[in-house]
N, C-alpha and C positions, 0 to 999 in steps of 0.2 A: 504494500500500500504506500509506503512511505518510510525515510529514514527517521520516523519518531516512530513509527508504529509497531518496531519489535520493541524499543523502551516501554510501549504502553501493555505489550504482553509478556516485556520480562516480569514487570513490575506487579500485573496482574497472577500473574499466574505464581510467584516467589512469594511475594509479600501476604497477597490475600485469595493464593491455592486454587484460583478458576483453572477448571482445565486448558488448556489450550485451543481443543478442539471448540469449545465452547466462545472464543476469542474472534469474533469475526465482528467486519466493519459496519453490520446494520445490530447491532448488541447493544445494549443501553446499562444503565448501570444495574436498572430494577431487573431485566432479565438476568443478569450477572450475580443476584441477590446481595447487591451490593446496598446497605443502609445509608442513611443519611453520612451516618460517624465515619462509613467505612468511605464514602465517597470524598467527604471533607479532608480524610487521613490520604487518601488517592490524590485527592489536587495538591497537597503539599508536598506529596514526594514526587509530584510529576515537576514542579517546580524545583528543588532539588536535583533532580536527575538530566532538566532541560535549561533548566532555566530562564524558561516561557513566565511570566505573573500573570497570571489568570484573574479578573475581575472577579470578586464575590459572588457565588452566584452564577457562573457560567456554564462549571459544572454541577448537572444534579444526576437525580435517577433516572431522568427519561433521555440524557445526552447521549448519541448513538458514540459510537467508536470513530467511526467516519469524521460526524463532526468536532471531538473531540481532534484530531489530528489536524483537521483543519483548523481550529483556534489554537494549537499549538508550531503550527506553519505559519500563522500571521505575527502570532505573540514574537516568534524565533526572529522572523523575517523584517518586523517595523522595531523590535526592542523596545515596545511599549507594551502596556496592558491590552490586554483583550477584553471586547464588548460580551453580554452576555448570550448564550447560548439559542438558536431557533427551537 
């Protein structure tokens, strides 16, 4: 998909044990049974590990993977915050 997108499935699958196969680009966090906490604890290591800053609130439970990549492609790309999530 993208050179962020194996970081979002190291991170996934290391950190908070989603399978892999489970790991695709129309995935959201709710189908990932990813919680609020776990997805708040998600955007800080994805900052961390990219060094993208994510506006509050960009990511939630219904962000796909997709656009999760792509607000972290913009964030990389301008070295500003990112707007929130469609």
């Amino acid at each position: 998909m993208s050179a962020i997108h194996p970081e979002i499935t190291d991170v996934l699958s290391r950190t908070f044990k989603v399978p892999v196969a489970e790991i695709l680009p129309d995935s959201t966090m709710d189908s990932l049974d990813m919680d609020s906490l776990a997805v708040a604890e998600f955007a800080v290591i994805l900052r961390e590990t990219t060094g993208a800053e994510l506006d509050p609130g960009t990511l939630h439970r219904q962000t796909t993977l997709a656009r999760l990549t792509e607000l972290l492609h913009a964030a990389a790309g301008g070295g500003a915050s990112v707007g929130t999530a469609r």
